[in-house]
C-alpha positions in Angstrom: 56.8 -52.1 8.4 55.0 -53.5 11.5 56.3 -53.8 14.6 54.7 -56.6 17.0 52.5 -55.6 20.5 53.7 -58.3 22.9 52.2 -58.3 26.4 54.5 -57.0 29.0 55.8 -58.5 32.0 54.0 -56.3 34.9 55.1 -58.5 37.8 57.0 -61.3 39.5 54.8 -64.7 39.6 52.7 -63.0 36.8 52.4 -66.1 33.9 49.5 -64.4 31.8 46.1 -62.1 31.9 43.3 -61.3 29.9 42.7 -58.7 27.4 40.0 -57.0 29.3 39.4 -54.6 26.8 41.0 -52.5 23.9 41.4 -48.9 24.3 41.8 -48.6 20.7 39.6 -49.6 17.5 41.4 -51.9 14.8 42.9 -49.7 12.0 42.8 -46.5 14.3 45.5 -44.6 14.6 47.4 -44.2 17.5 50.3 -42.4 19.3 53.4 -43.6 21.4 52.8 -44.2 25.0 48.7 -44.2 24.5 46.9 -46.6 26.1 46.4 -49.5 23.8 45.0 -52.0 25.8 43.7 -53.3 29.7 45.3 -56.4 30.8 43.3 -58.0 33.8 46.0 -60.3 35.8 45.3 -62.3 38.9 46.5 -59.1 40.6 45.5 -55.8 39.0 44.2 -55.0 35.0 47.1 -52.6 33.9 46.7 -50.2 30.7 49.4 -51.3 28.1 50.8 -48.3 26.1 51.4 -48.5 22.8 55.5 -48.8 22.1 55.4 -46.6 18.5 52.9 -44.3 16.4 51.4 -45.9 13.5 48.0 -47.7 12.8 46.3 -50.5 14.9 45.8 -54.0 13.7 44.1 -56.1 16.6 44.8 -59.5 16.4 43.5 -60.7 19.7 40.1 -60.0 20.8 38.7 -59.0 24.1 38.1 -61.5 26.8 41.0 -63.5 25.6 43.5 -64.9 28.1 47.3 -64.3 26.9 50.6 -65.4 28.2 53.6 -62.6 29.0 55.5 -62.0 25.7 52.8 -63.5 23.4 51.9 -61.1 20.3 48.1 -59.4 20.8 48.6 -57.1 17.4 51.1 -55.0 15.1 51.4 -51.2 14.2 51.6 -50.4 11.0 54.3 -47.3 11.0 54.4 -47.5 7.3 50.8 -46.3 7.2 50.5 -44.1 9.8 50.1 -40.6 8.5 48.2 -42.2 5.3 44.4 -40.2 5.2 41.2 -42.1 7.2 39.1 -43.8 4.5 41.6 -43.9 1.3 42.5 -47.6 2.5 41.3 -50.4 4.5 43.8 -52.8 6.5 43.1 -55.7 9.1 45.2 -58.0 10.5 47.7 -57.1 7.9 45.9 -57.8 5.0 45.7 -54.1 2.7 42.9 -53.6 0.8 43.2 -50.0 -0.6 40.3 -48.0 -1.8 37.7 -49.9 0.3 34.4 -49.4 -0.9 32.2 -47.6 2.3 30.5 -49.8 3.8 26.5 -50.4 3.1 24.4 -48.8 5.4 22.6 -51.4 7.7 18.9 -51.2 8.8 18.6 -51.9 12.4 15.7 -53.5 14.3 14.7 -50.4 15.3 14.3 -49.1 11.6 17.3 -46.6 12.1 20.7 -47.3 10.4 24.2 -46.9 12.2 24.8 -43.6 10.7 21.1 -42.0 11.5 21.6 -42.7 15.4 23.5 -40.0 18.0 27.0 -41.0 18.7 28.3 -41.6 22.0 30.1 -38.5 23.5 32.4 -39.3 25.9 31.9 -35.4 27.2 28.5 -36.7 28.5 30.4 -38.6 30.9 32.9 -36.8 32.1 31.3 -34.7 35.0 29.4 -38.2 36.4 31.6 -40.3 38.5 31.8 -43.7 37.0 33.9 -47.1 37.1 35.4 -48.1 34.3 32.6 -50.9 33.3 30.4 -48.9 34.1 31.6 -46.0 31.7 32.1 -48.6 29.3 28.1 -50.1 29.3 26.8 -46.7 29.9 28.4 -45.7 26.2 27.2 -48.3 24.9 23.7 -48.5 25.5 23.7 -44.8 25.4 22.2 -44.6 29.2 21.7 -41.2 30.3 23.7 -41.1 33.7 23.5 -38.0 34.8 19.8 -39.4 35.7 21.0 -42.2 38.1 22.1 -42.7 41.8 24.9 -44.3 42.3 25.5 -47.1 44.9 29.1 -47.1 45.0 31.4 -45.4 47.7 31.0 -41.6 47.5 27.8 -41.9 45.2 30.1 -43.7 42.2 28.1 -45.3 39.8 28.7 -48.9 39.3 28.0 -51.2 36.7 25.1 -53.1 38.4 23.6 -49.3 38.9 23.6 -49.5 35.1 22.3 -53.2 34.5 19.4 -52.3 37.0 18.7 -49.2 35.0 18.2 -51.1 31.5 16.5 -53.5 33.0 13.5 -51.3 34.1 14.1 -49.0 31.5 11.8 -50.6 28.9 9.1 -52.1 31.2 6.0 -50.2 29.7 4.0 -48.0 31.9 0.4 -49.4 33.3 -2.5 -47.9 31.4 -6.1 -47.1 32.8 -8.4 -48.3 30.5 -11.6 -45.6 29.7 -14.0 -48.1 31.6 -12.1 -47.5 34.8 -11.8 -43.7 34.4 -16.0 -44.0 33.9 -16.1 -46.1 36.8 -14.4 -44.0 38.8 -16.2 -40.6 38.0 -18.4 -40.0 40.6 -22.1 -40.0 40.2 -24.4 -36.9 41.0 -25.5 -37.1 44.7 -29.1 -37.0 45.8 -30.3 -33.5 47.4 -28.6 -33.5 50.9 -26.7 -36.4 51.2 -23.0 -36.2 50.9 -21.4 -37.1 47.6 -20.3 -40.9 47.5 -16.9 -41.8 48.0 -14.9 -43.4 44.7 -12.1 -45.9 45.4 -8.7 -45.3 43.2 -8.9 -47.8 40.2 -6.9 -50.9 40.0 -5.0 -53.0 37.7 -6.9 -56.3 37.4 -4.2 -57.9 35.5 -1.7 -59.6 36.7 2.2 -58.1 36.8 4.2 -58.3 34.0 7.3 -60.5 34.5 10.1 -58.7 34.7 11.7 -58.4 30.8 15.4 -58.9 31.6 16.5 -62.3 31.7 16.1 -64.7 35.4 19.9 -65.8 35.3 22.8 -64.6 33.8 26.3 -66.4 33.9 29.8 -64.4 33.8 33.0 -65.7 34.1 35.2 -65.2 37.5 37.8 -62.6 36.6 41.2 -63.2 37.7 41.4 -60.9 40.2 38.1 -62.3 41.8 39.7 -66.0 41.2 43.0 -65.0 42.7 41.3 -63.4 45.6 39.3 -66.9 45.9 42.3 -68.7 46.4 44.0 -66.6 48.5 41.2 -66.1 51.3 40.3 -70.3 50.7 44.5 -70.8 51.3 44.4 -68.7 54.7 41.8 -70.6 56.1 42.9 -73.9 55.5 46.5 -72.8 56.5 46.4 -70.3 59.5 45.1 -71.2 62.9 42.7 -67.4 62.2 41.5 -66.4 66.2 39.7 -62.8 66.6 40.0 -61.0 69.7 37.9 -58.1 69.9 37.8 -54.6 71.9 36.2 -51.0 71.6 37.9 -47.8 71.6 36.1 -44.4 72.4 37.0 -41.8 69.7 36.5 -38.8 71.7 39.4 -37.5 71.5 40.3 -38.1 67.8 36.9 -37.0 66.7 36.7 -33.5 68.9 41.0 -33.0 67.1 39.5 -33.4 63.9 36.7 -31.0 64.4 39.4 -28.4 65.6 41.7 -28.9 63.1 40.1 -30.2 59.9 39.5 -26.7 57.8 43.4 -25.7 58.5 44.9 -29.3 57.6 42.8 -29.1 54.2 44.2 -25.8 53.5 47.8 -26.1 54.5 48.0 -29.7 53.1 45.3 -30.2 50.7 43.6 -33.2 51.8 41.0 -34.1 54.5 42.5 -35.4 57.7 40.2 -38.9 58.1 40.8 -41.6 61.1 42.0 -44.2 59.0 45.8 -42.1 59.2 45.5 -42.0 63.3 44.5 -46.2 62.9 47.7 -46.4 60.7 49.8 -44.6 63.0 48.5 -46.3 65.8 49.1 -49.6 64.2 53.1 -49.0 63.4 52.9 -48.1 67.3 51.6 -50.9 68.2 53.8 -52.9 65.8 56.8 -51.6 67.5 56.0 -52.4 70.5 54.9 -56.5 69.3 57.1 -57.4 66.9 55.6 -60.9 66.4 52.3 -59.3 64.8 54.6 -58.1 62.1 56.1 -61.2 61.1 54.7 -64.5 59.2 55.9 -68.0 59.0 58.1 -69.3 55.9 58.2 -73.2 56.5 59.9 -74.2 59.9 61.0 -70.2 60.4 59.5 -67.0 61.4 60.4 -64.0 59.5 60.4 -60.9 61.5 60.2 -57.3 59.3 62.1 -54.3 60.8 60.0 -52.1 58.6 56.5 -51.3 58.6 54.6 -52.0 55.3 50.6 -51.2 55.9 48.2 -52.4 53.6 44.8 -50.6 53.6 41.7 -52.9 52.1 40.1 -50.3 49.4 36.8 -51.9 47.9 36.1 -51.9 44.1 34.3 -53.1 41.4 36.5 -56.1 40.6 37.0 -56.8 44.6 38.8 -56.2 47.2 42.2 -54.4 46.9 45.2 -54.0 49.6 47.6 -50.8 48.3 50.5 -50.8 50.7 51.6 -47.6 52.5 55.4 -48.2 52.6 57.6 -47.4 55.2 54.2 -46.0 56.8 56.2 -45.5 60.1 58.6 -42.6 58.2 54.8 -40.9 56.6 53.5 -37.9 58.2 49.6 -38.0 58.6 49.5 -35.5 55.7 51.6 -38.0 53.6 49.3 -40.9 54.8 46.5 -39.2 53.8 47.3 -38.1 50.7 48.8 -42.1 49.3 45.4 -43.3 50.7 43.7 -41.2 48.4 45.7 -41.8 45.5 46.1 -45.5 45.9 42.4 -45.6 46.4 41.7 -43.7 42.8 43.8 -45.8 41.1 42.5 -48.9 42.4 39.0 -47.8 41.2 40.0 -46.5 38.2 41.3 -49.8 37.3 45.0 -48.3 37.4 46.5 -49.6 40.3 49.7 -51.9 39.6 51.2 -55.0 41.0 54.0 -53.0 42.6 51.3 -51.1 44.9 49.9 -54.5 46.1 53.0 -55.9 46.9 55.5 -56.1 50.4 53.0 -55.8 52.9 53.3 -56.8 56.3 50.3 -55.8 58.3 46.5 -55.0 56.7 43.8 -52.4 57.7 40.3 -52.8 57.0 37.4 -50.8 57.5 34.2 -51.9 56.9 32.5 -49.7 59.3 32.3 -47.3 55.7 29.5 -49.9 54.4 27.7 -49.7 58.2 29.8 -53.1 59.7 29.2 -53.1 63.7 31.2 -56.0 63.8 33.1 -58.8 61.6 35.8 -60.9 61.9 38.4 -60.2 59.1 40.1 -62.8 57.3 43.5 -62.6 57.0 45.7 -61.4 53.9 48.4 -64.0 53.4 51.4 -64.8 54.2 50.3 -61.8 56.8 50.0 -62.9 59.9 47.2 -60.3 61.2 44.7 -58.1 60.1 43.0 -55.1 62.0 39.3 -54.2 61.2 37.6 -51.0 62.0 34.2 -51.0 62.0 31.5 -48.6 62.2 31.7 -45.4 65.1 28.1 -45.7 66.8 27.2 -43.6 70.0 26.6 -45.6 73.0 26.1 -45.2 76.7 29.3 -46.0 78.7 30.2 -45.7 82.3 32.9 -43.4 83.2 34.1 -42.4 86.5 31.0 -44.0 87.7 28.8 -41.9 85.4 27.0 -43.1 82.3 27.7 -40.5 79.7 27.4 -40.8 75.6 30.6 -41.2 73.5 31.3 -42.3 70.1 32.8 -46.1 70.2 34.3 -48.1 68.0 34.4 -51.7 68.1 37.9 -53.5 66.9 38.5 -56.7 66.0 42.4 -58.6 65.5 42.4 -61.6 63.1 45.5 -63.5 64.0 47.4 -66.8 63.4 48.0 -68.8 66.0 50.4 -70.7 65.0 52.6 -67.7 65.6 50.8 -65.3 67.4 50.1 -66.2 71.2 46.7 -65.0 72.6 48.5 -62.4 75.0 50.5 -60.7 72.6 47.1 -60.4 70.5 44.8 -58.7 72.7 47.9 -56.2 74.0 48.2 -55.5 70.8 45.3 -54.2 70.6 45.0 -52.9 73.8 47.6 -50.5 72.5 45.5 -49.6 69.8 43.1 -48.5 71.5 45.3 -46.6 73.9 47.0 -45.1 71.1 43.4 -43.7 69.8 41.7 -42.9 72.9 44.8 -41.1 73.8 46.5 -39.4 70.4 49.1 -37.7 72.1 50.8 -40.9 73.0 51.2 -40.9 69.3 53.3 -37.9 68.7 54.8 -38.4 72.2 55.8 -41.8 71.0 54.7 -43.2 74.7 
């Protein structure tokens, strides 16, 4: 008997997704609750367990886009302890006793079965997005040999595309005529020997052997983010205000306190969980900054739901820290980090993304001085942090060297009056040039 895989519902507005890729080969056998499948939706790519044991039979490919509820395959329960290789079965049809299949020469003269297969141990101590795991086991790329340009050294997948395509550009050759050019000649009694320039390559450069221009289709969650960032500007009247904060203060507390924090709580205390805390602050105190506009009414939140912008392969992702003004900064912490994993992992779900009021962003991480953020709707402001850069600054008459901070507040102005946006962020920068007034709550 075969029971039916049917995509899932995995969140409210979600109409379909796209079958990023399977986790399973057709005809393999598979377990309850295993990954079967990514689905890729204008919000996240979720893995899709399977619902029963039994044996695989795909009937929707990869790259496919699928509505919620439609059928993507079956298991086979009836099969599903039968021996590997006794019978064949796809898409339902049985064909027991298979014959093996004919080996096939390859263009490089080697047939499937003569060439290494991919071990998935190779790539477990390298730290890898998904694609890029995926390409990387597939052209069998040694990536313990690359550098990753991802956050934290991860290797992406254009790390991977850049290394195939300079992997097979053949090395330039010095004919003998040069290397007898370039020997030097015997010297003449008492006169110095002559001097031999380095040989050159005549020829003209090679064109590069990868292709000029490749063309790859928008993913939803890069369409959906189109959309949304396209919607806010033609809908919000977006003003920045900007101002600097000296992180002194913050930066000498963490220094103090950084080895006992780790030890007692397990994670690294980092500013974003002062920013966060200064934020709900600073919420509290202008209520207006936490609310949007629904038609012809404003809609105030008496709870603080922060969003904190996490960067990925797909794009840009907001995770929501909920009820972010009842989190200690251990707790803050340690959801950042674990929202963050999933979001590179390609795990994160609609339910993380969802029911935020006020965003965070940082992109001092990447070396940003300054940007104005665009905001995350129907949010009415965003906060971006940017990169913390020692400068001269005068205080108490004296020029002295601190580490500053430049802020910026994206805000609609429909709702949100000038005044109430740069005291907002004047209290930002209170709250961080002065911690204590954070634990104080003053």
């Amino acid at each position: 008997m075969a029971t039916e895989i049917k995509v899932p519902s995995v969140g409210e507005s979600i109409t379909e997704g796209t079958i990023s890729r399977w986790l399973k080969k057709d005809g393999e056998q598979v377990q309850v609750e295993e990954p079967l499948f990514e689905l890729e939706t204008e919000k996240a790519t979720t893995e899709i367990p399977a619902p029963l044991s039994g044996i695989l039979l795909i009937t929707v490919p990869e790259g496919k886009t699928v509505a919620i509820g439609s059928v993507v395959g079956r298991i086979d329960e009836a099969n599903a302890s039968r021996p590997s290789g006794k019978s064949t079965e796809k898409h339902g049809v049985a064909r027991p006793n298979a014959q093996a299949p004919v080996r096939q020469e390859k263009a490089d003269g080697k047939s499937d079965s003569e060439k290494p297969a991919r071990k998935h141990a190779d790539y477990e101590d390298v730290r890898l997005s998904p694609a890029a795991r995926r390409l990387a086991e597939e052209e069998r790329v040694d990536v313990k040999q690359l550098t990753g340009t991802g956050p934290a050294g991860r290797i992406t997948k254009e790390d991977i595309l850049t290394h195939l395509a300079h992997r097979d550009k053949p090395a330039s050759k010095v004919t003998s005529g040069q290397i007898a050019a370039a020997t030097p000649k015997e010297a003449a009694p008492g006169m110095p020997p002559p001097v031999v320039a380095a040989p050159t390559e005549s020829k003209p450069a090679a064109p590069p052997s990868g292709p000029r221009e490749t063309r790859q289709r928008m993913t939803g969650i890069r369409q959906r983010i189109s959309e949304k960032l396209v919607a806010a500007q033609n809908t919000a009247a977006i003003l920045t205000t900007f101002n600097e904060a000296d992180l002194t203060s913050i930066v000498a507390l963490r220094n103090q306190f950084k080895e006992a924090f780790k030890d007692k709580h397990g994670v690294a205390v980092g500013f974003m969980s002062f920013f966060v805390k200064a934020a709900v602050e600073a919420l509290e105190t202008f209520p207006v900054v936490n609310a949007w506009i629904e038609g012809s009414d404003v809609l105030y939140h008496h709870y603080y739901n922060i969003g904190v912008a996490v960067s990925t392969d797909k794009g840009l992702m907001v995770p929501v820290l909920r009820d972010a003004d009842r989190m200690s900064f251990a707790e803050i912490e340690k959801r950042i980090a674990e929202l963050a994993q999933k979001a590179r992992d390609g795990k994160i779900t609609v339910e993380d993304l969802q029911g935020g009021t006020f965003t965070i962003t940082n992109g001092g991480i990447f070396g940003s001085l300054l940007s104005t953020p665009i905001l995350n709707p129907p949010q009415s402001a965003i906060l971006g942090m940017h990169a913390i850069q020692k400068r001269p600054v005068a205080i108490n008459d004296e020029v002295v060297i601190r580490p500053m901070m430049y802020l910026a507040l994206s805000y609609d102005h429909r709702l949100i009056d000038g005044r109430d946006a740069v005291l907002f962020v004047v209290r930002i920068k209170e709250c961080i040039e002065r911690p204590e007034r954070i634990f104080l709550e003053v």
